[in-house]
N, C-alpha and C positions, 0 to 999 in steps of 0.2 A: 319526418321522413316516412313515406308510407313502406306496409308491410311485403314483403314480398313471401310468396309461395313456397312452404318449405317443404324440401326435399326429402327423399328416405335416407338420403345418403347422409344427409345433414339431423336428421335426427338419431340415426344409428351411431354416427360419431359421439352426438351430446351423450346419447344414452349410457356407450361407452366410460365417458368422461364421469357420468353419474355410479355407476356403477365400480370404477377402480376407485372413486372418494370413498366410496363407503364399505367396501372391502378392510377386513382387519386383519386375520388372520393370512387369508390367502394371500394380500399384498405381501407380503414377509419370506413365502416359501419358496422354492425352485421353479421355474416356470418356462427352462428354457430347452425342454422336448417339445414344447407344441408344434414347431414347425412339422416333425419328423411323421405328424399324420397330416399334413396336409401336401405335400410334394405331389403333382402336379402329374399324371401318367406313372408316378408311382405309389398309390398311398397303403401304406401299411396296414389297413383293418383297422381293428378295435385295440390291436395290445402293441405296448414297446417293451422290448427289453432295453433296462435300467443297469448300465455296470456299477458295479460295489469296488471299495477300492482294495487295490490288489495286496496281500500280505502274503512276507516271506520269513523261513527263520532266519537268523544271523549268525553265523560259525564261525567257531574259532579255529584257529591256525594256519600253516603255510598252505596245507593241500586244500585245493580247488573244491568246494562241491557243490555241485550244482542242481539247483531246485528246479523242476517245471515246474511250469507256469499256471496256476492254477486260479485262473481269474472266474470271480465270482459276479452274478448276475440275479436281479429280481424283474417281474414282467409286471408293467403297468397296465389294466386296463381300463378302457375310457368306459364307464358303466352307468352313467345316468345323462339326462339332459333335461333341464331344466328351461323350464320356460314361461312366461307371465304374459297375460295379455291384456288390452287397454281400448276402451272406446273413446272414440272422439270425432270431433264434426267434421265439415272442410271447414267449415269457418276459424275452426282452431287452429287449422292451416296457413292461416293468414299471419297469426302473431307472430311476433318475433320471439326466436329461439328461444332466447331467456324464460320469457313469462311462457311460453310451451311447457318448456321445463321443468317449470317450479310447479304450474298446473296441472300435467298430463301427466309428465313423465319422472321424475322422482318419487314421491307416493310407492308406486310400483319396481320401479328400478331401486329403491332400497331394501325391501323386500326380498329381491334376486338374490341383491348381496348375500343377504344374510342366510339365505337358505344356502348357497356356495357358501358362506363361512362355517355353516350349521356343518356342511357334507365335509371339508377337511378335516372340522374339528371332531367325527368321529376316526381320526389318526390314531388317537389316545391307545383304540383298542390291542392295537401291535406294540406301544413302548411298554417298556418292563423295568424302566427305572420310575421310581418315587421317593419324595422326598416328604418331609412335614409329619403333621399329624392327622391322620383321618377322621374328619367330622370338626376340625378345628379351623377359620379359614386363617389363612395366613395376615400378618400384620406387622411384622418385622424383616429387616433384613435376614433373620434366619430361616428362612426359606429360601429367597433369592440367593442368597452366596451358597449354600449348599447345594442346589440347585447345579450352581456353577461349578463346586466342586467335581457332581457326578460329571459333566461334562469332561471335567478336563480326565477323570479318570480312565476317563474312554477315547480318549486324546483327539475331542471335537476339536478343530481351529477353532483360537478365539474369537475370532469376527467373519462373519456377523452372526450374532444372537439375539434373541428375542424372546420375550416373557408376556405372554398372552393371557389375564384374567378376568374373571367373571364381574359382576358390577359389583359384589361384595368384598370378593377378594380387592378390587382396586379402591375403595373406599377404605379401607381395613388400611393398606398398602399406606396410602395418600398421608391416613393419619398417624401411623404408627411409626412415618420415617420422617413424620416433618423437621423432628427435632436434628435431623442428620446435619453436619457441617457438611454445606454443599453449596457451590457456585450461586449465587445470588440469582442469576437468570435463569437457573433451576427449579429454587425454589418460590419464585416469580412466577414464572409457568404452571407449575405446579398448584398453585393459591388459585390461578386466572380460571386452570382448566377442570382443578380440579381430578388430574391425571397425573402420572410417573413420569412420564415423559421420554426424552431421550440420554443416552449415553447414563444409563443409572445404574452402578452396580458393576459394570460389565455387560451390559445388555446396551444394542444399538438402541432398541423402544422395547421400554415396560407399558402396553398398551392395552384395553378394556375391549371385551368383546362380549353383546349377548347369548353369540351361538356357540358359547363353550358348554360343552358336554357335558350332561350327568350321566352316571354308571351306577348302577344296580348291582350289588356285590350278587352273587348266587349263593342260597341256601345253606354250602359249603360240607365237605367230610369232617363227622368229629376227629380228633386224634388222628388227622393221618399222617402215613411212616411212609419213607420209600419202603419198596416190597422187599423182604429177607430173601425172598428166594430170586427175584431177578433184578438185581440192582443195574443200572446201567453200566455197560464196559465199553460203548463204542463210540469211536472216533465222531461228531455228527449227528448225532442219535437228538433226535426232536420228542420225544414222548416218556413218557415217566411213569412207573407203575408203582401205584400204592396201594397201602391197607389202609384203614379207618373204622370206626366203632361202626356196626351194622345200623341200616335204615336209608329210607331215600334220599337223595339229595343234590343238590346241581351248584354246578361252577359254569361261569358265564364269561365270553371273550371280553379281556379286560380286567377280568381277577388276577392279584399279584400276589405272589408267593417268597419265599427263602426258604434256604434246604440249609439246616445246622452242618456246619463244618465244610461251606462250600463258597467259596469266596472269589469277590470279582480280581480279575489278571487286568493290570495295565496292557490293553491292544501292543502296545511297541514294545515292549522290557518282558512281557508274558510274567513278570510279577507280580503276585499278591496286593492290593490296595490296601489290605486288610478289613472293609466290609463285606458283608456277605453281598453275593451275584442273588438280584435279583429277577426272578422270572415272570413271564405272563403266560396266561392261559389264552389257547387261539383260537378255540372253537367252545361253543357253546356243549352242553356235556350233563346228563342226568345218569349220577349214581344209582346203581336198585342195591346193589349188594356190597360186601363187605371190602372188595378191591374193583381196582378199576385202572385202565391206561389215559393217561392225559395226555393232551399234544401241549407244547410248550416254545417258547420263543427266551431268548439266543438256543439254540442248540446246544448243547456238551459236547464242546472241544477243549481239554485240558493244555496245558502248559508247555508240552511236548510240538503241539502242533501248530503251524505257521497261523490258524482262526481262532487261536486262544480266544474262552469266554472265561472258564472257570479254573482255579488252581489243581484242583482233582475233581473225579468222580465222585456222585453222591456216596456215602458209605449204607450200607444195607441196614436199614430201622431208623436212617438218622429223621432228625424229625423235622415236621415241613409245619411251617407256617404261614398263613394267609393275612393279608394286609388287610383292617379295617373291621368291621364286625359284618356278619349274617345278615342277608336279606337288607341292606344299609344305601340308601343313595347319598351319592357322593359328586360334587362337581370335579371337573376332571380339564383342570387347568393347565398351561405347558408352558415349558421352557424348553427351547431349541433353537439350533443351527438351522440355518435358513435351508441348507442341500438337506436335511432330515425328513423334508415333505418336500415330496413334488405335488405339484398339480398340472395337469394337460385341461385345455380344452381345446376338444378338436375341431378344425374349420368343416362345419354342414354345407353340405350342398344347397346352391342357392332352387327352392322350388319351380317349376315351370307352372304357366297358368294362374301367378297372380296378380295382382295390380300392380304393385311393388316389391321390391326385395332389395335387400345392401347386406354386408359381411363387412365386418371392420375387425382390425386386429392391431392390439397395443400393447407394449408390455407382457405378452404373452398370454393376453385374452382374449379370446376370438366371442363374437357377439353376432348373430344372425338377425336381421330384423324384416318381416312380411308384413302383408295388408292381403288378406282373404279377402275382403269386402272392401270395396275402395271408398278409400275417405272415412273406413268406418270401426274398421279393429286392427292393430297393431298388436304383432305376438314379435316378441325375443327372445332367444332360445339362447342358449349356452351348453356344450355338450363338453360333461368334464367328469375327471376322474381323481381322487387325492390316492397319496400311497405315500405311504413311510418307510425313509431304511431302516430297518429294524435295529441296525447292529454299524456303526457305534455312537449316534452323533444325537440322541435324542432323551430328553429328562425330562420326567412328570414334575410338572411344576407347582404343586401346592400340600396344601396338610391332605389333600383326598386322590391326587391324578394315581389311579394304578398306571401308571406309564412305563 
Protein backbone atom coordinates (compact mmCIF):
# COMPACT_ATOMS: atom_id res chain seq x y z
CA UNK A 1 0.00 0.00 0.00
CA UNK A 2 1.62 3.13 -0.74
CA UNK A 3 2.37 5.93 1.74
CA UNK A 4 0.29 8.73 2.00
CA UNK A 5 1.10 12.47 3.21
CA UNK A 6 1.14 12.98 6.79
CA UNK A 7 -0.74 15.43 8.26
CA UNK A 8 0.19 17.87 11.43
CA UNK A 9 -3.00 16.89 12.75
CA UNK A 10 -1.85 13.29 12.48
CA UNK A 11 1.45 13.74 13.95
CA UNK A 12 0.39 15.97 17.02
CA UNK A 13 -1.89 13.21 17.91
CA UNK A 14 1.03 10.32 17.62
CA UNK A 15 3.17 12.68 19.42
CA UNK A 16 0.55 12.93 22.01
CA UNK A 17 0.12 9.22 22.26
CA UNK A 18 4.15 9.21 22.67
CA UNK A 19 4.38 11.62 25.01
CA UNK A 20 1.47 10.25 27.88
CA UNK A 21 3.54 6.44 27.26
CA UNK A 22 6.17 7.98 28.69
CA UNK A 23 5.07 10.07 31.31
CA UNK A 24 5.40 8.67 34.99
CA UNK A 25 5.03 10.76 37.44
CA UNK A 26 2.59 13.17 35.86
CA UNK A 27 0.37 10.44 34.43
CA UNK A 28 -0.72 9.67 38.23
CA UNK A 29 -1.43 13.35 39.49
CA UNK A 30 -4.70 15.68 39.19
CA UNK A 31 -5.18 16.97 35.89
CA UNK A 32 -8.52 17.89 35.63
CA UNK A 33 -8.14 22.03 35.82
CA UNK A 34 -6.84 22.33 32.45
CA UNK A 35 -9.92 23.03 30.80
CA UNK A 36 -10.48 26.11 33.21
CA UNK A 37 -7.59 28.03 31.10
CA UNK A 38 -8.69 27.30 28.08
CA UNK A 39 -12.63 28.34 27.94
CA UNK A 40 -13.17 30.04 24.83
CA UNK A 41 -14.12 34.21 25.25
CA UNK A 42 -13.33 33.52 28.70
CA UNK A 43 -9.82 32.33 29.68
CA UNK A 44 -8.50 32.98 32.87
CA UNK A 45 -4.64 34.20 32.42
CA UNK A 46 -1.91 32.43 34.04
CA UNK A 47 -3.26 31.34 37.56
CA UNK A 48 -6.51 29.20 38.99
CA UNK A 49 -7.52 29.12 42.26
CA UNK A 50 -7.45 25.43 43.58
CA UNK A 51 -10.23 24.91 46.67
CA UNK A 52 -8.68 22.88 49.57
CA UNK A 53 -11.10 20.77 51.33
CA UNK A 54 -13.47 22.43 53.67
CA UNK A 55 -13.03 21.67 57.64
CA UNK A 56 -15.07 22.28 60.57
CA UNK A 57 -15.13 21.60 64.42
CA UNK A 58 -17.56 19.19 65.75
CA UNK A 59 -19.75 20.20 68.98
CA UNK A 60 -21.19 18.61 71.46
CA UNK A 61 -24.78 19.06 72.69
CA UNK A 62 -28.34 20.11 72.18
CA UNK A 63 -27.63 23.92 71.26
CA UNK A 64 -27.10 24.82 67.76
CA UNK A 65 -23.63 26.35 66.86
CA UNK A 66 -22.95 27.38 64.02
CA UNK A 67 -19.48 27.66 62.21
CA UNK A 68 -18.90 30.05 59.13
CA UNK A 69 -17.76 28.95 56.37
CA UNK A 70 -14.27 29.26 56.15
CA UNK A 71 -13.26 27.57 52.88
CA UNK A 72 -9.72 27.42 52.08
CA UNK A 73 -8.02 28.00 48.54
CA UNK A 74 -4.44 27.66 46.93
CA UNK A 75 -3.65 29.47 43.40
CA UNK A 76 -2.10 27.49 40.65
CA UNK A 77 0.13 29.15 38.20
CA UNK A 78 0.96 28.01 34.80
CA UNK A 79 4.91 28.98 34.86
CA UNK A 80 6.90 27.28 32.26
CA UNK A 81 6.42 25.97 28.69
CA UNK A 82 8.24 23.61 27.50
CA UNK A 83 9.15 22.91 24.11
CA UNK A 84 11.44 20.47 21.79
CA UNK A 85 12.01 20.86 18.39
CA UNK A 86 12.82 18.41 15.36
CA UNK A 87 14.20 18.45 11.75
CA UNK A 88 13.03 16.53 9.06
CA UNK A 89 12.48 16.11 5.33
CA UNK A 90 9.16 16.03 3.23
CA UNK A 91 10.35 12.85 2.27
CA UNK A 92 9.81 11.76 5.75
CA UNK A 93 6.49 12.84 5.16
CA UNK A 94 5.63 10.13 3.04
CA UNK A 95 6.24 7.21 5.65
CA UNK A 96 3.72 5.80 7.42
CA UNK A 97 3.09 7.04 10.94
CA UNK A 98 4.53 4.26 12.70
CA UNK A 99 8.17 4.26 11.32
CA UNK A 100 7.67 8.48 11.41
CA UNK A 101 7.47 7.83 14.85
CA UNK A 102 9.84 5.50 15.86
CA UNK A 103 12.37 7.66 13.52
CA UNK A 104 11.48 11.43 14.14
CA UNK A 105 9.39 11.65 16.75
CA UNK A 106 9.94 9.52 19.95
CA UNK A 107 13.81 10.25 20.49
CA UNK A 108 12.45 13.73 21.16
CA UNK A 109 9.01 13.35 22.44
CA UNK A 110 10.52 11.16 25.34
CA UNK A 111 12.65 13.60 26.36
CA UNK A 112 9.48 16.13 26.79
CA UNK A 113 8.36 13.72 28.98
CA UNK A 114 10.82 13.54 31.20
CA UNK A 115 11.62 17.07 31.61
CA UNK A 116 7.34 17.44 32.50
CA UNK A 117 8.31 14.54 34.84
CA UNK A 118 11.60 16.27 36.04
CA UNK A 119 9.14 19.88 36.63
CA UNK A 120 6.37 18.00 38.99
CA UNK A 121 8.87 16.10 40.54
CA UNK A 122 10.14 19.32 41.98
CA UNK A 123 6.64 18.95 44.20
CA UNK A 124 8.85 17.41 46.97
CA UNK A 125 9.77 21.05 47.80
CA UNK A 126 6.35 21.98 49.62
CA UNK A 127 5.69 18.35 51.35
CA UNK A 128 6.87 18.23 54.92
CA UNK A 129 6.15 14.70 55.55
CA UNK A 130 9.16 11.99 55.41
CA UNK A 131 9.65 8.82 56.02
CA UNK A 132 12.82 6.27 56.05
CA UNK A 133 16.27 6.97 56.78
CA UNK A 134 18.31 9.71 54.98
CA UNK A 135 21.17 8.55 52.88
CA UNK A 136 19.74 5.03 53.20
CA UNK A 137 17.76 4.08 49.94
CA UNK A 138 14.73 2.06 50.66
CA UNK A 139 14.53 -1.77 50.12
CA UNK A 140 11.89 -3.09 52.22
CA UNK A 141 8.38 -2.81 52.99
CA UNK A 142 9.28 -0.40 55.75
CA UNK A 143 9.16 2.41 53.94
CA UNK A 144 6.26 1.85 51.73
CA UNK A 145 3.77 0.79 54.63
CA UNK A 146 4.93 3.75 56.80
CA UNK A 147 4.83 5.70 54.02
CA UNK A 148 1.14 4.67 54.07
CA UNK A 149 0.72 5.06 57.58
CA UNK A 150 1.62 9.15 57.28
CA UNK A 151 -1.06 8.98 54.84
CA UNK A 152 -3.66 7.85 56.64
CA UNK A 153 -2.79 10.01 59.54
CA UNK A 154 -3.57 12.89 57.58
CA UNK A 155 -6.74 11.06 56.66
CA UNK A 156 -5.62 10.92 52.73
CA UNK A 157 -8.46 8.48 50.97
CA UNK A 158 -7.12 5.31 50.34
CA UNK A 159 -7.36 5.23 46.54
CA UNK A 160 -5.77 6.03 44.65
CA UNK A 161 -2.13 6.15 45.63
CA UNK A 162 1.00 5.88 44.21
CA UNK A 163 4.73 5.48 45.00
CA UNK A 164 7.19 6.95 42.53
CA UNK A 165 11.10 5.95 42.76
CA UNK A 166 14.22 6.46 41.63
CA UNK A 167 16.08 3.71 39.47
CA UNK A 168 17.82 2.75 42.69
CA UNK A 169 15.24 2.88 45.14
CA UNK A 170 13.19 0.62 42.53
CA UNK A 171 15.97 -2.03 42.16
CA UNK A 172 16.57 -1.94 46.06
CA UNK A 173 12.43 -2.24 46.25
CA UNK A 174 12.28 -5.31 43.37
CA UNK A 175 14.81 -7.29 45.46
CA UNK A 176 14.21 -6.63 48.84
CA UNK A 177 10.41 -7.73 48.52
CA UNK A 178 10.78 -10.61 46.29
CA UNK A 179 10.53 -12.84 49.16
CA UNK A 180 6.82 -11.32 49.91
CA UNK A 181 3.95 -13.84 49.70
CA UNK A 182 2.10 -12.32 46.88
CA UNK A 183 -0.29 -13.30 43.95
CA UNK A 184 1.77 -15.22 41.54
CA UNK A 185 1.00 -12.56 38.53
CA UNK A 186 2.58 -10.24 40.70
CA UNK A 187 5.44 -11.69 41.14
CA UNK A 188 5.58 -12.80 37.41
CA UNK A 189 5.47 -9.32 36.48
CA UNK A 190 7.72 -8.23 38.72
CA UNK A 191 10.67 -10.93 37.46
CA UNK A 192 9.51 -9.97 33.56
CA UNK A 193 9.81 -6.10 34.35
CA UNK A 194 11.78 -5.97 36.61
CA UNK A 195 9.33 -3.41 38.46
CA UNK A 196 6.81 -3.22 41.60
CA UNK A 197 4.11 -2.91 39.69
CA UNK A 198 0.52 -2.58 40.40
CA UNK A 199 -1.96 -2.77 43.52
CA UNK A 200 1.40 -3.48 45.96
CA UNK A 201 1.20 -2.49 49.32
CA UNK A 202 -1.77 -0.23 49.08
CA UNK A 203 -0.47 1.57 46.29
CA UNK A 204 -2.54 1.57 42.73
CA UNK A 205 1.45 1.64 41.03
CA UNK A 206 4.83 1.29 42.79
CA UNK A 207 6.46 2.78 39.54
CA UNK A 208 10.28 4.01 38.64
CA UNK A 209 10.92 7.30 37.44
CA UNK A 210 14.37 9.08 36.32
CA UNK A 211 13.24 12.62 36.91
CA UNK A 212 12.84 12.23 40.70
CA UNK A 213 14.53 14.88 42.59
CA UNK A 214 17.58 15.31 44.34
CA UNK A 215 17.68 18.00 47.39
CA UNK A 216 20.60 19.52 48.74
CA UNK A 217 20.18 19.88 52.49
CA UNK A 218 21.48 23.80 53.30
CA UNK A 219 24.45 24.29 55.43
CA UNK A 220 21.94 24.30 58.34
CA UNK A 221 21.73 26.51 62.26
CA UNK A 222 23.78 24.63 64.88
CA UNK A 223 21.63 24.03 67.99
CA UNK A 224 18.78 25.74 66.95
CA UNK A 225 15.78 26.52 69.63
CA UNK A 226 12.65 28.16 68.96
CA UNK A 227 13.22 31.82 70.19
CA UNK A 228 12.61 32.30 74.25
CA UNK A 229 11.53 35.51 73.76
CA UNK A 230 8.84 35.08 70.88
CA UNK A 231 7.61 31.75 70.75
CA UNK A 232 4.63 31.42 68.50
CA UNK A 233 1.05 32.17 69.99
CA UNK A 234 -1.14 32.56 66.71
CA UNK A 235 -3.72 30.89 65.22
CA UNK A 236 -2.07 30.47 61.41
CA UNK A 237 1.19 31.82 61.82
CA UNK A 238 3.68 30.36 58.89
CA UNK A 239 7.15 31.53 60.16
CA UNK A 240 9.18 30.32 63.28
CA UNK A 241 11.77 32.28 65.08
CA UNK A 242 14.88 30.78 66.26
CA UNK A 243 18.29 30.84 68.08
CA UNK A 244 21.21 28.77 67.06
CA UNK A 245 25.02 28.73 67.89
CA UNK A 246 26.59 31.96 66.08
CA UNK A 247 28.00 31.79 62.32
CA UNK A 248 26.66 31.81 58.79
CA UNK A 249 24.51 29.53 57.46
CA UNK A 250 21.44 28.56 55.03
CA UNK A 251 18.52 26.41 55.01
CA UNK A 252 17.13 25.62 51.65
CA UNK A 253 13.34 24.94 50.27
CA UNK A 254 12.73 21.52 51.03
CA UNK A 255 14.73 21.14 54.39
CA UNK A 256 12.58 19.16 57.10
CA UNK A 257 12.45 19.84 60.51
CA UNK A 258 10.61 18.75 64.08
CA UNK A 259 10.03 20.89 67.00
CA UNK A 260 10.37 18.70 70.40
CA UNK A 261 7.17 18.33 72.05
CA UNK A 262 4.94 19.18 68.96
CA UNK A 263 3.09 16.71 67.49
CA UNK A 264 0.99 15.70 64.40
CA UNK A 265 -3.41 16.06 65.12
CA UNK A 266 -5.33 13.53 63.11
CA UNK A 267 -7.16 16.27 60.50
CA UNK A 268 -10.78 14.83 61.53
CA UNK A 269 -10.62 13.79 65.57
CA UNK A 270 -7.89 17.06 66.03
CA UNK A 271 -6.04 14.26 68.11
CA UNK A 272 -2.61 13.54 68.75
CA UNK A 273 -1.12 10.62 66.39
CA UNK A 274 1.57 10.70 68.67
CA UNK A 275 4.63 11.45 66.21
CA UNK A 276 5.97 14.65 66.00
CA UNK A 277 4.40 17.30 63.05
CA UNK A 278 6.76 17.45 60.64
CA UNK A 279 7.76 20.75 58.93
CA UNK A 280 9.24 22.12 55.66
CA UNK A 281 11.20 24.96 55.03
CA UNK A 282 9.62 27.31 51.97
CA UNK A 283 12.04 29.60 50.91
CA UNK A 284 15.46 29.46 50.53
CA UNK A 285 17.10 31.47 53.57
CA UNK A 286 20.97 32.56 54.64
CA UNK A 287 21.69 32.87 58.40
CA UNK A 288 24.44 35.82 59.32
CA UNK A 289 23.66 35.85 62.90
CA UNK A 290 22.79 34.13 65.93
CA UNK A 291 18.59 34.18 65.33
CA UNK A 292 16.71 34.40 62.59
CA UNK A 293 12.68 34.10 61.22
CA UNK A 294 11.90 31.00 58.97
CA UNK A 295 8.87 30.59 56.87
CA UNK A 296 7.46 27.04 57.30
CA UNK A 297 4.72 24.83 55.89
CA UNK A 298 1.77 23.39 57.52
CA UNK A 299 1.12 26.53 59.45
CA UNK A 300 0.44 26.44 63.41
CA UNK A 301 -3.01 25.69 63.96
CA UNK A 302 -3.45 23.81 67.24
CA UNK A 303 -6.30 21.50 68.23
CA UNK A 304 -8.74 24.19 69.08
CA UNK A 305 -9.13 25.13 65.52
CA UNK A 306 -11.31 23.64 62.86
CA UNK A 307 -7.27 23.54 60.43
CA UNK A 308 -5.80 21.53 63.17
CA UNK A 309 -1.89 20.76 62.21
CA UNK A 310 -0.26 20.56 65.48
CA UNK A 311 -1.50 19.36 69.13
CA UNK A 312 -0.08 22.84 70.81
CA UNK A 313 2.33 25.52 70.25
CA UNK A 314 5.92 25.22 70.12
CA UNK A 315 7.18 25.76 73.79
CA UNK A 316 9.90 28.53 74.03
CA UNK A 317 13.67 26.78 73.75
CA UNK A 318 12.02 23.67 72.75
CA UNK A 319 14.49 22.06 70.40
CA UNK A 320 14.28 21.82 66.59
CA UNK A 321 15.74 19.28 64.55
CA UNK A 322 16.68 19.01 61.01
CA UNK A 323 16.15 15.82 58.78
CA UNK A 324 19.32 14.28 57.27
CA UNK A 325 22.95 15.76 57.59
CA UNK A 326 24.51 19.43 56.40
CA UNK A 327 25.18 20.31 53.05
CA UNK A 328 23.96 16.26 52.02
CA UNK A 329 22.19 15.36 48.66
CA UNK A 330 19.46 13.40 48.94
CA UNK A 331 16.91 11.86 46.25
CA UNK A 332 13.62 12.87 47.01
CA UNK A 333 11.31 10.10 46.15
CA UNK A 334 7.21 10.31 46.82
CA UNK A 335 4.37 8.61 47.96
CA UNK A 336 0.84 10.29 47.28
CA UNK A 337 -2.61 10.65 46.49
CA UNK A 338 -3.10 11.39 43.17
CA UNK A 339 -5.48 15.07 44.08
CA UNK A 340 -1.93 15.89 46.16
CA UNK A 341 -0.25 17.26 42.70
CA UNK A 342 -1.97 18.98 40.25
CA UNK A 343 -0.67 19.61 37.07
CA UNK A 344 -2.32 22.09 34.21
CA UNK A 345 -1.28 22.45 30.96
CA UNK A 346 -2.70 25.13 29.31
CA UNK A 347 -3.99 25.23 25.73
CA UNK A 348 -1.37 27.90 23.52
CA UNK A 349 -2.81 29.73 21.00
CA UNK A 350 -2.43 28.34 17.74
CA UNK A 351 0.34 30.95 15.91
CA UNK A 352 -0.53 32.85 12.68
CA UNK A 353 1.98 32.82 9.67
CA UNK A 354 3.11 29.28 9.63
CA UNK A 355 2.94 26.42 7.56
CA UNK A 356 1.22 24.24 9.87
CA UNK A 357 -0.09 24.13 13.42
CA UNK A 358 -2.58 21.30 15.42
CA UNK A 359 -3.42 21.55 19.27
CA UNK A 360 -4.51 18.22 20.53
CA UNK A 361 -5.80 17.56 24.13
CA UNK A 362 -6.04 14.02 26.00
CA UNK A 363 -6.30 13.12 29.25
CA UNK A 364 -5.67 16.42 30.39
CA UNK A 365 -2.64 17.29 28.14
CA UNK A 366 -2.80 19.81 25.86
CA UNK A 367 0.26 19.41 23.21
CA UNK A 368 0.87 22.31 20.51
CA UNK A 369 2.51 21.28 17.46
CA UNK A 370 4.13 24.04 14.37
CA UNK A 371 6.44 24.03 11.36
CA UNK A 372 8.31 27.48 11.09
CA UNK A 373 9.86 26.28 7.97
CA UNK A 374 7.72 23.99 5.94
CA UNK A 375 8.65 20.56 5.63
CA UNK A 376 11.50 21.34 7.81
CA UNK A 377 11.36 21.78 11.69
CA UNK A 378 8.53 20.68 13.92
CA UNK A 379 8.52 22.49 17.51
CA UNK A 380 5.89 21.03 20.53
CA UNK A 381 5.22 23.03 23.11
CA UNK A 382 3.59 22.08 26.32
CA UNK A 383 2.75 25.00 28.62
CA UNK A 384 2.28 23.63 32.38
CA UNK A 385 2.40 24.25 35.79
CA UNK A 386 2.75 21.44 38.89
CA UNK A 387 1.58 22.46 42.39
CA UNK A 388 1.00 20.56 45.59
CA UNK A 389 -1.64 20.69 48.32
CA UNK A 390 0.41 21.04 50.91
CA UNK A 391 -1.79 19.96 53.69
CA UNK A 392 -3.09 16.87 54.11
CA UNK A 393 -2.77 14.29 51.28
CA UNK A 394 0.96 14.09 50.47
CA UNK A 395 4.26 11.72 51.98
CA UNK A 396 7.85 11.83 51.28
CA UNK A 397 8.44 8.50 50.15
CA UNK A 398 11.89 7.27 50.82
CA UNK A 399 15.05 7.05 53.56
CA UNK A 400 15.96 10.80 51.91
CA UNK A 401 12.35 12.74 50.47
CA UNK A 402 12.19 16.03 52.88
CA UNK A 403 8.49 15.90 51.86
Amino acid sequence: MANSLLTIDMITRKSLEILENNLVISRNVNKEYDDSFAAEGAKIGSTLRIRLPDRALVTDGAALQVQDDNEQYTTLTVASQKHIGINFTSAELTMQLDDFAERVLKPRISQLAASVDADVATAYKSIFSSVGTPGTTPATSLVLLPAGQKLNEYASPLSPRYATVNPAANAALVDGMKGFFNPTGSISSQFKSGMMGENVLGYEEVNMSQSISTHTTGSLPVAPIVSASTPPTTQGVATLDITYTSGTKTIKQGDVFTIAGVYTVNPQTRQSVGSLQQFVVTADQTLTSTSATINISPPLYTATNALATVDSFPAASAVITFLGSASTVYPQNLVYHKNAITLATADLLLPQGVDMASRQVHNGISMTSTTTVCLAVLTFCTASAPFVHRWPVVSGANQTAPA
